[in-house]
C-alpha positions as YAML, in Angstrom:
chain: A
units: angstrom
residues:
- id: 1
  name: UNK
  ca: [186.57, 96.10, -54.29]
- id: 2
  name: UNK
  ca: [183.50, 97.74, -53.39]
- id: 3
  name: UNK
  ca: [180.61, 95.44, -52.85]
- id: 4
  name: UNK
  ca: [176.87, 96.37, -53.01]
- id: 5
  name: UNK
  ca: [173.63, 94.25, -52.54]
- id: 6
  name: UNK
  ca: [170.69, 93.72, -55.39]
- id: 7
  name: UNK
  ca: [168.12, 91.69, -55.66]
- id: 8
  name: UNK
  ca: [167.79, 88.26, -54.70]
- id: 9
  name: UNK
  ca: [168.43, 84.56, -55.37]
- id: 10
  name: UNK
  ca: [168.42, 81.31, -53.60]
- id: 11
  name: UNK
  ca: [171.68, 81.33, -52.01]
- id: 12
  name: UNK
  ca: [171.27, 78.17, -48.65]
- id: 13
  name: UNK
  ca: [169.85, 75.39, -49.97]
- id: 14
  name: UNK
  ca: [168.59, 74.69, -46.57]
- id: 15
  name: UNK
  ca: [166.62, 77.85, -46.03]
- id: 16
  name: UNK
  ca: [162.71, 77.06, -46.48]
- id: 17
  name: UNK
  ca: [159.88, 79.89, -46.47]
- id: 18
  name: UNK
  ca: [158.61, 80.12, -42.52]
- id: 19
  name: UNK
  ca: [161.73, 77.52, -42.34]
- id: 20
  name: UNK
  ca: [159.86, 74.12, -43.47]
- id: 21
  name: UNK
  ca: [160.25, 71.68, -46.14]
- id: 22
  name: UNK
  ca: [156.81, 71.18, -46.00]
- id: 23
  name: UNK
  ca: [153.62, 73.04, -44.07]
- id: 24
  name: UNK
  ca: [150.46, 72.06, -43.81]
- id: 25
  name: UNK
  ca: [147.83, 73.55, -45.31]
- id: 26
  name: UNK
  ca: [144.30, 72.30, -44.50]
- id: 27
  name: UNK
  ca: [145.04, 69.06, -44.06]
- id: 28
  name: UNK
  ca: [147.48, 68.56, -46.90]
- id: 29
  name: UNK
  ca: [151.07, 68.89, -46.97]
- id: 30
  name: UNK
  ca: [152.71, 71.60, -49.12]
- id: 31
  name: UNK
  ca: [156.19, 72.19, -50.25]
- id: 32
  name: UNK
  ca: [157.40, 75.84, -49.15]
- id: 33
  name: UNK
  ca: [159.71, 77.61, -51.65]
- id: 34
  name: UNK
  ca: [163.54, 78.34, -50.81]
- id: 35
  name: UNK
  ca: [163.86, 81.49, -49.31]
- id: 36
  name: UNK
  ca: [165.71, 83.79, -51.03]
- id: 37
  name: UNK
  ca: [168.46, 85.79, -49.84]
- id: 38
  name: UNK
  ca: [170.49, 89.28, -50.63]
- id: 39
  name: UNK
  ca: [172.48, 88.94, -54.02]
- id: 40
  name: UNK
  ca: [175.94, 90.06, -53.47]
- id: 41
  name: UNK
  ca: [177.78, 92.22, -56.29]
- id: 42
  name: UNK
  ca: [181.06, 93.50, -56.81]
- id: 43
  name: UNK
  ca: [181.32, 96.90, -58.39]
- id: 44
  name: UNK
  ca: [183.60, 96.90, -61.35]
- id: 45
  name: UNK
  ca: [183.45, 100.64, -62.32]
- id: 46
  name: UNK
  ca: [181.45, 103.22, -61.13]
- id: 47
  name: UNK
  ca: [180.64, 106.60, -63.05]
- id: 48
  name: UNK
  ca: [178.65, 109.42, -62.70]
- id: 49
  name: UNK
  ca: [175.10, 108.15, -62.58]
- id: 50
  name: UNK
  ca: [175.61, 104.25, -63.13]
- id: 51
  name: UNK
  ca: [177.61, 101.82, -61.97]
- id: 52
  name: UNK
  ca: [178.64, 97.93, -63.48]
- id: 53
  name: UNK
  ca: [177.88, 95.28, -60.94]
- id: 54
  name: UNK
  ca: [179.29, 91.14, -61.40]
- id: 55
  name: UNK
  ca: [177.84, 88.76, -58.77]
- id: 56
  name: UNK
  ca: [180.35, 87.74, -55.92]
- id: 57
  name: UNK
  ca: [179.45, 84.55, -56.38]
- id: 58
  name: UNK
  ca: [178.12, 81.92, -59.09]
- id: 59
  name: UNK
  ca: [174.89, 81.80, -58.15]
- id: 60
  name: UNK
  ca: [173.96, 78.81, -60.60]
- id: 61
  name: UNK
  ca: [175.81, 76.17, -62.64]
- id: 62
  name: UNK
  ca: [174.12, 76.21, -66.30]
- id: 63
  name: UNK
  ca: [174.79, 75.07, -69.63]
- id: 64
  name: UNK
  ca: [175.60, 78.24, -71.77]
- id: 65
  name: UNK
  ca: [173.15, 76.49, -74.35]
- id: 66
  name: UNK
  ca: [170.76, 73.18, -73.78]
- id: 67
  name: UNK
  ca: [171.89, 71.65, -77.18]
- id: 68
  name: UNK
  ca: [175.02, 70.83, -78.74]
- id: 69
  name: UNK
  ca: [175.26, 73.04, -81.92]
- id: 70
  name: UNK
  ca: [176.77, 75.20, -84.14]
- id: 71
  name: UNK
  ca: [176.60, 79.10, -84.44]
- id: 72
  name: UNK
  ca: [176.06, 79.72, -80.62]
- id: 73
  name: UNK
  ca: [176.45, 82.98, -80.23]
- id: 74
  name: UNK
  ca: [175.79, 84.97, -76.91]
- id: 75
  name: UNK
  ca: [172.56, 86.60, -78.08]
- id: 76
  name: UNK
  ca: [171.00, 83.17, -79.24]
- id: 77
  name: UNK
  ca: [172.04, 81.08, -75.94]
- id: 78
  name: UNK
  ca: [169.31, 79.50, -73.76]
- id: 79
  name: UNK
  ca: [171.67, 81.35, -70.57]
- id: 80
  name: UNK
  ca: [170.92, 84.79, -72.39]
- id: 81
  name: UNK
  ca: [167.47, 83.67, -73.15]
- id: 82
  name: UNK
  ca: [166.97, 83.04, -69.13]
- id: 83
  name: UNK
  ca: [168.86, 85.56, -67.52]
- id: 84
  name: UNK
  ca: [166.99, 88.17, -68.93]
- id: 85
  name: UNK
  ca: [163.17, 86.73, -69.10]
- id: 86
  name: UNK
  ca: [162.86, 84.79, -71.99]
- id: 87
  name: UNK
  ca: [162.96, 81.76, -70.90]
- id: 88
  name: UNK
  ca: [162.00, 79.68, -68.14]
- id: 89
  name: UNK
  ca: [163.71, 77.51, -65.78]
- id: 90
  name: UNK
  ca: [161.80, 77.33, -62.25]
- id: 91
  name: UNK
  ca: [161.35, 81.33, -62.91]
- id: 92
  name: UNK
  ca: [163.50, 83.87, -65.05]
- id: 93
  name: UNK
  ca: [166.29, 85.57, -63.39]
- id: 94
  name: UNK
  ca: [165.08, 89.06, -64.66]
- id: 95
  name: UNK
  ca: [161.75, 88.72, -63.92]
- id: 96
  name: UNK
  ca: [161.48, 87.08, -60.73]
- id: 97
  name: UNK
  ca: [164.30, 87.95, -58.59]
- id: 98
  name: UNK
  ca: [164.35, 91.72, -58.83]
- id: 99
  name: UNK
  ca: [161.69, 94.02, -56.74]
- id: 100
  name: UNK
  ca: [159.99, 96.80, -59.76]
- id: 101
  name: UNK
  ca: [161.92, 99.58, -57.95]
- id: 102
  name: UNK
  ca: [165.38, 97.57, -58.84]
- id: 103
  name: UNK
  ca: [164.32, 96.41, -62.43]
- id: 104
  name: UNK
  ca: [163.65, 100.58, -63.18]
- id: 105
  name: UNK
  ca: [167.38, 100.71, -62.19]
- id: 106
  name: UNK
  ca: [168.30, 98.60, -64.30]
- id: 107
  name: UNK
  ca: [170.50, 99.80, -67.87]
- id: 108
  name: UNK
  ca: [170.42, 97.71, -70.93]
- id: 109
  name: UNK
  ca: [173.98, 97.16, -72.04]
- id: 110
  name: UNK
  ca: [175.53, 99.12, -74.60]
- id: 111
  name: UNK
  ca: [176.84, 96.76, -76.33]
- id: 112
  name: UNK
  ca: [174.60, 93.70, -76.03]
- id: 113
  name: UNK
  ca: [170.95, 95.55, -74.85]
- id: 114
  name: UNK
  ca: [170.63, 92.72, -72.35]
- id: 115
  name: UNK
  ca: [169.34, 94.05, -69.43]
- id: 116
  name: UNK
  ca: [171.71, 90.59, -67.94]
- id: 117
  name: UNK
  ca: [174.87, 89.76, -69.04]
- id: 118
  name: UNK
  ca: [177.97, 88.10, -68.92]
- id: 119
  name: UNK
  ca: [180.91, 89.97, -69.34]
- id: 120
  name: UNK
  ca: [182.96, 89.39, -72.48]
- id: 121
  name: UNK
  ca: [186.75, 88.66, -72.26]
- id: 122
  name: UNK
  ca: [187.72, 91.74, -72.64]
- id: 123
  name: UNK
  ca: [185.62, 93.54, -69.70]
- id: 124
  name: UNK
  ca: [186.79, 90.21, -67.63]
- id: 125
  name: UNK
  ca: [190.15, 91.47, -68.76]
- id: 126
  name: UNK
  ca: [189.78, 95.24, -67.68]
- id: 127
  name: UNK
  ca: [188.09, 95.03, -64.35]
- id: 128
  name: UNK
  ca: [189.28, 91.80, -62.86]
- id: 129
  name: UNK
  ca: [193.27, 91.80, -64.68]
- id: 130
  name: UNK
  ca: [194.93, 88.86, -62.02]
- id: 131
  name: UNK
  ca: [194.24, 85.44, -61.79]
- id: 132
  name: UNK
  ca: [193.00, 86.16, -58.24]
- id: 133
  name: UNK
  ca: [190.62, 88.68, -59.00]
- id: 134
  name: UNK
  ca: [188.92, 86.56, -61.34]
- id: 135
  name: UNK
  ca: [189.25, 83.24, -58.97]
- id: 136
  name: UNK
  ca: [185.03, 82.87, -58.11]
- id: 137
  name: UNK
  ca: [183.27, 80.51, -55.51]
- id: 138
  name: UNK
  ca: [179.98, 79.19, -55.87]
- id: 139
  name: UNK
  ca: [177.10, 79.51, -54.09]
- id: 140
  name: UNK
  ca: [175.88, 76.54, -51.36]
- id: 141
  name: UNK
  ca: [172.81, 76.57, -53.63]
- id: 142
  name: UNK
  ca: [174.55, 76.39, -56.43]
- id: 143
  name: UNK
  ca: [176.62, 73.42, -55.61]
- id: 144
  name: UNK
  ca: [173.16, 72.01, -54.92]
- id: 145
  name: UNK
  ca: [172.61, 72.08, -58.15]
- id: 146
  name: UNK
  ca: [175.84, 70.05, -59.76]
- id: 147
  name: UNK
  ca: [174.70, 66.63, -61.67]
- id: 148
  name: UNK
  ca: [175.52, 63.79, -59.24]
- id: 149
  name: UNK
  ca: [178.69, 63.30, -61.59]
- id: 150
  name: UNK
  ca: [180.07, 66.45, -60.66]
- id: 151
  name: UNK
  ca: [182.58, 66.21, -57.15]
- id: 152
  name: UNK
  ca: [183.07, 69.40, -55.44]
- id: 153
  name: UNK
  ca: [184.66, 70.16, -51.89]
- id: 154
  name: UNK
  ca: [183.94, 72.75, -49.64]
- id: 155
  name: UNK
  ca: [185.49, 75.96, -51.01]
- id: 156
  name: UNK
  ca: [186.65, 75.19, -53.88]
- id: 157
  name: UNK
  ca: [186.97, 77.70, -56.78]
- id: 158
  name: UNK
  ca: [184.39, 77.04, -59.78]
- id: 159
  name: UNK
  ca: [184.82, 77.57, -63.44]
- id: 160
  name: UNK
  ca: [182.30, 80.28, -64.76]
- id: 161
  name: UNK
  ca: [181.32, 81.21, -68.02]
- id: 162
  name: UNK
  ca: [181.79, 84.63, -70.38]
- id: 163
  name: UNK
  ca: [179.68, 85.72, -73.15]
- id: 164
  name: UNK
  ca: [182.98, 85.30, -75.93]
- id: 165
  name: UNK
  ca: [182.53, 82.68, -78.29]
- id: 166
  name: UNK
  ca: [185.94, 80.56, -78.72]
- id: 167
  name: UNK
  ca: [187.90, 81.49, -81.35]
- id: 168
  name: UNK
  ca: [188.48, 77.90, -82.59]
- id: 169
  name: UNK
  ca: [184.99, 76.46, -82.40]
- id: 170
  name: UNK
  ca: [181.67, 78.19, -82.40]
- id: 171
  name: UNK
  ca: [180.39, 74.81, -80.37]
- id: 172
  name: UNK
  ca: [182.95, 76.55, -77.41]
- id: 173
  name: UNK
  ca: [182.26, 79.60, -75.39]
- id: 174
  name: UNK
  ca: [185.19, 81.24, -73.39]
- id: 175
  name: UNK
  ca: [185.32, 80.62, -69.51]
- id: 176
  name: UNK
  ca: [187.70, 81.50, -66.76]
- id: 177
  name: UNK
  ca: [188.61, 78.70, -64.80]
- id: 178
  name: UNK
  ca: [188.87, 77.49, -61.09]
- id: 179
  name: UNK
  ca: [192.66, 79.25, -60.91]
- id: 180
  name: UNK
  ca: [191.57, 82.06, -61.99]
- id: 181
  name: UNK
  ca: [192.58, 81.99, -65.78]
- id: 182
  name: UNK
  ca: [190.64, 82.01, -68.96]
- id: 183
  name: UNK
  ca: [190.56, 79.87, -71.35]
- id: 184
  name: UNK
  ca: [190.39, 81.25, -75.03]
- id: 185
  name: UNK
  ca: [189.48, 77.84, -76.63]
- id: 186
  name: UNK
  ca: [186.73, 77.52, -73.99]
- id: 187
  name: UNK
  ca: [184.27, 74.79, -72.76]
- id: 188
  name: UNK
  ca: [181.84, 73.08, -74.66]
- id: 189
  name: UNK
  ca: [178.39, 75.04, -74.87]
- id: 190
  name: UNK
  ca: [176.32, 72.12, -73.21]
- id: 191
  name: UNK
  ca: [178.68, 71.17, -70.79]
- id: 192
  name: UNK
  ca: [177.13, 70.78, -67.08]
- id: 193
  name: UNK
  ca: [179.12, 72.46, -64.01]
- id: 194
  name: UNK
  ca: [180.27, 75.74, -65.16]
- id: 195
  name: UNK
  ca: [179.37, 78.39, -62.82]
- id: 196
  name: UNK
  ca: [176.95, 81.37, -63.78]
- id: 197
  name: UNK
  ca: [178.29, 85.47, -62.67]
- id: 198
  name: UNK
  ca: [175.53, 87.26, -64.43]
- id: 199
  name: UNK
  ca: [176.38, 91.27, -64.40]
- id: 200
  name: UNK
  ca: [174.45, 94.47, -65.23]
- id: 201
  name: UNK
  ca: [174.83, 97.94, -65.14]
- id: 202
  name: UNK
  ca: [172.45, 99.68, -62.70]
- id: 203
  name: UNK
  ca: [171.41, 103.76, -62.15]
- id: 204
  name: UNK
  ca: [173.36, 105.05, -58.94]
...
């Protein structure tokens, strides 16, 4: 599968601005930020003049929403509400890890008009049909992120969320998981250590 670069996101957990934990700055110490690195995408389908990119990797592990409630629906999730600016947690995907050149390239979905999406089960289903396809690793940044309850070995497969509400229980959204296969009864909407593959459709 084709693979293109766009944007960037914290992807080495290790990697400090001028390489430091910590400068000094006239006299005082100061925490440098993580340095951010190339965002990896797979192209899924590619048209005339636009193409539909999913990250390689999951480059977080979020909750799909911060509470445990009823009538969770993708458009009304705190992970919709952040990958695409409106709300913050230490940034906004949209907003802060896209140059203004990129975010002009950016296409609101058809379907959803997020500019930053999951992808439902039924794109999951079209573009990435075998278990294998959809198998996803995480990020070393991302895994730097699991709650301290959370065990996780070196290249291990991660579960990872999609936009599709479960069928049985609107407290459930849809996920694939670390084998590759989805789940239609999904995971619970607050649950910790489920991987994040946002996607978006960009101008060619």
């Amino acid at each position: 599968m084709t693979e293109v670069e766009f944007g960037r996101y914290p992807q080495d957990p290790k990697a400090y601005v001028n390489g430091k934990r910590i400068s000094i700055v006239d006299g005082k110490p100061q925490f440098n930020p993580l340095e951010q690195q190339l965002v990896k995408w797979l192209v899924l389908v590619e048209k005339e003049d636009k193409m539909l990119l999913l990250s390689k990797y999951a480059l977080e592990y979020m909750k799909f929403n911060d509470w445990d409630t009823f009538d969770v629906t993708w458009a009304n999730s705190t992970l919709c509400g952040w990958l695409n600016g409106e709300i913050q947690f230490d940034g906004d995907f949209l907003n802060d890890h896209f140059s203004e050149d990129e975010k002009k390239r950016i296409i609101p979905h058809a379907e959803t008009n997020d500019c930053v999406f999951l992808l439902s089960l039924d794109e999951t289903l079209q573009y990435l049909p075998s278990n294998h396809e959809r198998k996803c690793l995480p990020t070393a940044y991302a895994v730097s992120r699991l709650p301290k309850t959370h065990k996780y070995n070196d290249g291990d497969a991660c579960n990872w969320w999609i936009r599709t509400i479960s069928e049985d229980n609107n407290r459930y959204t849809m996920a694939v998981n670390r084998k590759g296969m989805y789940d239609r009864h999904g995971i619970k909407n607050n649950m910790d250590g489920v991987g994040v593959r946002p996607a978006l459709w960009i101008k060619k």
